[in-house]
C-alpha positions as CSV (number, residue, x, y, z in Angstrom):
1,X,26.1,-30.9,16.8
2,X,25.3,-29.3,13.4
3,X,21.3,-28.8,12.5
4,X,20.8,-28.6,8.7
5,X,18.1,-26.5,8.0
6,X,16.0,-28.3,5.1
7,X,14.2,-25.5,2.8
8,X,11.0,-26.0,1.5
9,X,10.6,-25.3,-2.4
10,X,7.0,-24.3,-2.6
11,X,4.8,-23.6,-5.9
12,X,2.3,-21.0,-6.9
13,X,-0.6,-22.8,-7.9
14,X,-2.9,-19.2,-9.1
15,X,-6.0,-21.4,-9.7
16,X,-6.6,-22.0,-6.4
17,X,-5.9,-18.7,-4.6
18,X,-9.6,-17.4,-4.9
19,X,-10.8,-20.0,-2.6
20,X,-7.1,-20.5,-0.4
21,X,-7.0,-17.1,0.3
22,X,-9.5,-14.3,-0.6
23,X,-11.4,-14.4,2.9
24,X,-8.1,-14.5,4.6
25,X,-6.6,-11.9,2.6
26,X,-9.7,-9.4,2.7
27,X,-10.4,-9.6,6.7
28,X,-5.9,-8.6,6.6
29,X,-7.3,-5.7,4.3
30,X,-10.6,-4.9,5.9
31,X,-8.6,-4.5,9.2
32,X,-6.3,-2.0,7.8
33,X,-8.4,0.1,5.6
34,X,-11.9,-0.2,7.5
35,X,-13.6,-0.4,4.1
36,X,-14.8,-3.3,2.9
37,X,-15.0,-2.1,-0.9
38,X,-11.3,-0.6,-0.8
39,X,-10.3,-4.1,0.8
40,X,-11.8,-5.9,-2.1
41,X,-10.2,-4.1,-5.0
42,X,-6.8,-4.5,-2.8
43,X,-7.2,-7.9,-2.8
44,X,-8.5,-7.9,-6.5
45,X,-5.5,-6.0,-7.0
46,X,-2.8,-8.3,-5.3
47,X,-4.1,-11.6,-6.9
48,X,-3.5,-9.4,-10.7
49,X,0.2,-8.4,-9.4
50,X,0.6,-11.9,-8.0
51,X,-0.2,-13.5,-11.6
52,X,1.8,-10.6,-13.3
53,X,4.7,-11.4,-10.8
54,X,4.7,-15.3,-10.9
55,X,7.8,-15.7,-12.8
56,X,9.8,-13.6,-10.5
57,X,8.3,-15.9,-7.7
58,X,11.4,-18.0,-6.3
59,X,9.7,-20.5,-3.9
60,X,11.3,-19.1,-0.9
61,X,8.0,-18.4,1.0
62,X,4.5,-20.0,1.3
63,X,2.6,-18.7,-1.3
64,X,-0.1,-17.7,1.2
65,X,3.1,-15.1,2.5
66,X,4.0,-14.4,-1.0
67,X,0.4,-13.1,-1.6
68,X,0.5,-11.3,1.9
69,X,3.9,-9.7,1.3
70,X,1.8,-8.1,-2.2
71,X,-1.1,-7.3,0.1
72,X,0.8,-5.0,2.3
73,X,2.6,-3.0,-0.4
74,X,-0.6,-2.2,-2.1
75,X,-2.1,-1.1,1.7
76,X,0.6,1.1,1.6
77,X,0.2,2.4,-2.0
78,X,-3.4,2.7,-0.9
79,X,-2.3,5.3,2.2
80,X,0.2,6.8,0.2
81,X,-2.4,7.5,-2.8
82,X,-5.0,9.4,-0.7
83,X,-2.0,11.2,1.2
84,X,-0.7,12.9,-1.8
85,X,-2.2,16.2,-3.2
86,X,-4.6,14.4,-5.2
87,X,-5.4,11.7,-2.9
88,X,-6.2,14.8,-0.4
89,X,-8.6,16.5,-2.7
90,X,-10.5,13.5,-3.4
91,X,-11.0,12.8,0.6
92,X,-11.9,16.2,0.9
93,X,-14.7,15.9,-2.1
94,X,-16.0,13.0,-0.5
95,X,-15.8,13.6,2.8
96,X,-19.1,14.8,4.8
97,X,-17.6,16.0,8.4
98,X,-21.4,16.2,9.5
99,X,-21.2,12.1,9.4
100,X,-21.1,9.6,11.6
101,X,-19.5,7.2,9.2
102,X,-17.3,4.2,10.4
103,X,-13.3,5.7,9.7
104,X,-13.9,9.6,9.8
105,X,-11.1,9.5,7.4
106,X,-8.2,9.1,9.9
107,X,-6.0,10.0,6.9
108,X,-7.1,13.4,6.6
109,X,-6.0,14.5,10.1
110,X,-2.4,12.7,10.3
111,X,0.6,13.8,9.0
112,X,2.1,11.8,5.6
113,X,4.7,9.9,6.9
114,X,6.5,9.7,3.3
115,X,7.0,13.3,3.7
116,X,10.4,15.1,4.7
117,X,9.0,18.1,5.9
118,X,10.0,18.3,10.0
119,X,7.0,19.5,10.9
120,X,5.5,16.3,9.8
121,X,8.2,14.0,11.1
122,X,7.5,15.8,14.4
123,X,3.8,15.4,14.2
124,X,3.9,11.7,13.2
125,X,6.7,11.1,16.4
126,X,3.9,13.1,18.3
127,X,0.8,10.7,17.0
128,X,3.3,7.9,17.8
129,X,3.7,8.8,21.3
130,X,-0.2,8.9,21.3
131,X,-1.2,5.8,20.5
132,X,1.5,4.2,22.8
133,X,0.1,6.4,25.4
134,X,-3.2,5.4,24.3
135,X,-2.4,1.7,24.1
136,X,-0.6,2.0,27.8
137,X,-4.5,2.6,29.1
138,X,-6.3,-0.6,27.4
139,X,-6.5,-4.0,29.6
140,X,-3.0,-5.8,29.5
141,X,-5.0,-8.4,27.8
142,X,-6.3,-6.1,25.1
143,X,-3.3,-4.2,24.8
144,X,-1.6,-7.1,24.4
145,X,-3.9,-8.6,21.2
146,X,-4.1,-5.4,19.7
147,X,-0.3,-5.8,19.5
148,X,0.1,-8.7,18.2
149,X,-2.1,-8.6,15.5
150,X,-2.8,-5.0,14.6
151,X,1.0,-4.3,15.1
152,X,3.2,-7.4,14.8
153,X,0.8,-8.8,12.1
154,X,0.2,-12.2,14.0
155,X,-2.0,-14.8,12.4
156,X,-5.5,-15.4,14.3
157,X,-4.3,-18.7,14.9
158,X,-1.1,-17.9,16.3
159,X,-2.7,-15.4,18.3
160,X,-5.1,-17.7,20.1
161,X,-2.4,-20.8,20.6
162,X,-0.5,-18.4,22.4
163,X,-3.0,-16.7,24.5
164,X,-5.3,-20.0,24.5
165,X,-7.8,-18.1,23.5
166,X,-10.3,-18.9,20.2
167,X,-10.5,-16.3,17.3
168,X,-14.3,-15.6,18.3
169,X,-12.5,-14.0,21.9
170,X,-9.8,-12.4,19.6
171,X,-12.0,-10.5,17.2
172,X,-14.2,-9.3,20.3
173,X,-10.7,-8.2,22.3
174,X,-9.4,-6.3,18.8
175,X,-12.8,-4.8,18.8
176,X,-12.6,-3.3,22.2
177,X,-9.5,-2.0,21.7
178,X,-10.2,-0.3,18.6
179,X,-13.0,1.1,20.0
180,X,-11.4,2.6,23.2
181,X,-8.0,3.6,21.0
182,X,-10.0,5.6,18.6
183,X,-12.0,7.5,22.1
184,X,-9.1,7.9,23.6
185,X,-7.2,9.4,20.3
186,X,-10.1,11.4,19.8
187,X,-9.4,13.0,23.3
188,X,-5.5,13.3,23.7
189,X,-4.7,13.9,19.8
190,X,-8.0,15.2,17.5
């Protein structure tokens, strides 16, 4: 028996995205820059490239993965900005090591992974074996989440249909973990 696979032709529709997707889009940011200002010019930032970008658009994907796919590559512009030389300097300008601000500017202390240098490609195998290491220690359950959405970049709702679990649970679980990955990087790697 032959399945045909029907595709989907779907349409941007710009005017809408504000409302669609910006809370959706920002909490995906938030969660991997841990600054809420940052996040919003990101997502500031995607919707311009989106509109610049709409002809080159092709229906393929949901527009809500469209706009994500955009999101990501300007998280990763974001990293790869305050990684370079001049990204570095700014950190260090604005960085006050007697804080107890929320990030402690991660960035600073790991190696660029763009680089080709081996001593990086070493460290960043090393921080690597870290976190798994790191990760191995949280509750299955925990570990498990932080997986799936921190790593595999599952929905929320995904998340909790498969674990039967409801989002308030999930954001409490991804909290946790957080919290004991960054004590427990603190000890075995900082």
């Amino acid at each position: 028996m032959v399945l045909l696979k029907t595709m989907v032709a779907y349409e941007l529709h710009p005017e809408k995205w504000v409302d669609q997707y910006a809370d959706y889009l920002f909490n995906y940011a938030v969660a991997r820059v841990s600054d809420a200002e940052i996040a919003k010019d990101l997502v500031q930032e995607t919707f311009f490239a989106g509109l610049n970008s709409a002809k080159n658009y092709k229906g393929d994907a949901a527009e809500r993965t469209w706009l994500i796919a955009i999101l990501k590559r300007k998280v990763i512009d974001h990293y790869r900005k305050i990684n370079s030389k001049k990204g570095k300097a700014e950190v260090r300008i604005n960085y006050n090591a007697s804080s107890d601000a929320e990030g402690d500017w991660l960035e600073e202390q790991v190696a660029d992974p763009f680089s080709k240098d081996g001593a990086s490609t070493i460290e960043n195998e090393e921080l690597g074996m870290a976190i798994q290491e790191c990760i191995s220690k949280l509750p299955k359950k925990q570990a498990m989440v932080f997986n799936m959405k921190t790593i595999q970049g599952m929905s929320t709702e995904d998340i909790c249909n498969e674990l039967g679990i409801n989002p308030s649970n999930l954001w409490v679980m991804i909290h946790r973990a957080r919290t004991t990955l960054m004590g427990c990087m603190n000890q075995t790697w900082f």
